[in-house]
N, C-alpha and C positions, 0 to 999 in steps of 0.2 A: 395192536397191543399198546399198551398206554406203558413211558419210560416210568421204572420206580424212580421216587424225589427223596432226594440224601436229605437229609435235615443235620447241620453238625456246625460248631461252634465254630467262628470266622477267625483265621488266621491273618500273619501280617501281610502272605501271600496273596490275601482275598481284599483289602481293602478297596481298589479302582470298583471292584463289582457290588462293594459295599456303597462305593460313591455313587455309581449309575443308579444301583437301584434306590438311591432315598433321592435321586434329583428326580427320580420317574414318581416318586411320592410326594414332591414338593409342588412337580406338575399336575397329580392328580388335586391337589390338596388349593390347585389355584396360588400357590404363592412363590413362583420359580424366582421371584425377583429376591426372594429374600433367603435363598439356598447359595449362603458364597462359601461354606465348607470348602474344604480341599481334601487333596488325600494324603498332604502333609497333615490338618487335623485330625482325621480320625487313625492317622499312624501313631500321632502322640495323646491322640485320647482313649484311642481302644487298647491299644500294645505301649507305648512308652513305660519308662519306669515310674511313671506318676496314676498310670491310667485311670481312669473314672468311670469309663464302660465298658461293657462287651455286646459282644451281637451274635446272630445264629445265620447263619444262609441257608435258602433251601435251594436245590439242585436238581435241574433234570436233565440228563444228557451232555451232562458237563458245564452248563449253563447255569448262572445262580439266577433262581427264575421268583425268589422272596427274601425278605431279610427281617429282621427282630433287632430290636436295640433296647438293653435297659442298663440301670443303674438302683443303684442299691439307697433307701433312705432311711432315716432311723425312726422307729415309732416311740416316742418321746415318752410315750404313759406306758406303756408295754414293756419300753428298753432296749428293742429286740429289732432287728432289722425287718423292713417291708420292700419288696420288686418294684421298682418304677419301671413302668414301660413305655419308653418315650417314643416310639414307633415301632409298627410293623404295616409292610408293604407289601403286596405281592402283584407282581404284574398283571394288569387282565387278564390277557391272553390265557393265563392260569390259574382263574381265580376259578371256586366251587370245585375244585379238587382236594380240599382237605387241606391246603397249603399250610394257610391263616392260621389255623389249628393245630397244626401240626409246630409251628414256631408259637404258638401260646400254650402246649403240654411242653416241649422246651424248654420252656423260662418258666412253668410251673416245677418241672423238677430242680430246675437249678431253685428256685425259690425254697421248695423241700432241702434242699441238701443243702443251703445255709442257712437253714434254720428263720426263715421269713418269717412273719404274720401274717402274709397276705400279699397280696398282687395289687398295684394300682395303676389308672391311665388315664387318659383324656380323651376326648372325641370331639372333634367338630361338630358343631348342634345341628348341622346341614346336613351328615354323612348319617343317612337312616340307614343305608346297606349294612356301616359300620356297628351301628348303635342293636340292629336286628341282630348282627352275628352275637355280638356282644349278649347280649338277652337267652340267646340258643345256648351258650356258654355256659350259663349261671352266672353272668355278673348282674350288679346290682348297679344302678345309679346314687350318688353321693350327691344330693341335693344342697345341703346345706352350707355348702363350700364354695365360694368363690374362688377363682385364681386369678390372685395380682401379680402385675411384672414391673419390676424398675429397669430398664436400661436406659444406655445414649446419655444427653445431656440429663437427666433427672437423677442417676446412677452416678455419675460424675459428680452433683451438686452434693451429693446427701454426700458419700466420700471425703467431701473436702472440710 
């Protein structure tokens, strides 16, 4: 008999398993060198009095065996807030069990219930698994869009 998987909003209790599982997505993802989060961060980013995220764990057998992370951004023509979804991981070992999806209805209702326009994310161009689930979904690709990034010293120069 296969364990049911709890899907429910992460508390300040869950953050260490919030930590493990985005370092096992940073390994998946090839870039462990550049996962220096702490669980001091995501204590002050998810829960703090300032916070700027939230996340969802999925659960089976008391094990948080996926995670969801997004943040909220404003659609500038609309007025109206949009979901950014800046990760979701779920372990192999548990992957094709509805996980994935299960933390993307998630954060579709949470997107419903503040009043969103919409859902949006990114994918690695590499991650065809991702980009297929993606597709099964109903998402759509946004071609026309680049993403730029300033940080480090370029972030610093423009600053000063």
């Amino acid at each position: 008999m296969i364990a049911p998987v709890i899907l429910r909003d992460a508390t300040v209790g869950d953050v260490a398993a919030v930590m493990r599982l985005v370092r096992g997505l940073a390994d998946y993802e090839k870039l462990t060198a550049h996962c220096v989060a702490t669980e001091a961060d995501y204590r002050r980013e998810l829960f703090g009095p300032s916070a700027i995220a939230r996340a969802a764990l999925a659960w089976i057998d008391g094990a948080a065996v996926g995670v969801g992370l997004w943040f909220f951004t404003l659609s500038t023509f609309a007025g109206r807030r949009r979901l950014f979804v800046e990760d979701v991981f779920v372990e192999p070992a548990h992957r094709g069990q509805g996980i994935g999806l299960g933390l993307f209805r998630h954060m579709a209702r949470v997107a419903m219930a503040e009043g969103c326009i919409g859902m949006e994310w990114r994918v690695l161009n590499w991650n065809q698994p991702a980009i297929d689930f993606y597709r099964r979904m109903g998402a759509t690709a946004v071609n026309e869009w680049a993403t730029q990034e300033l940080q480090g010293e370029a972030l610093t120069a423009l600053a000063v």
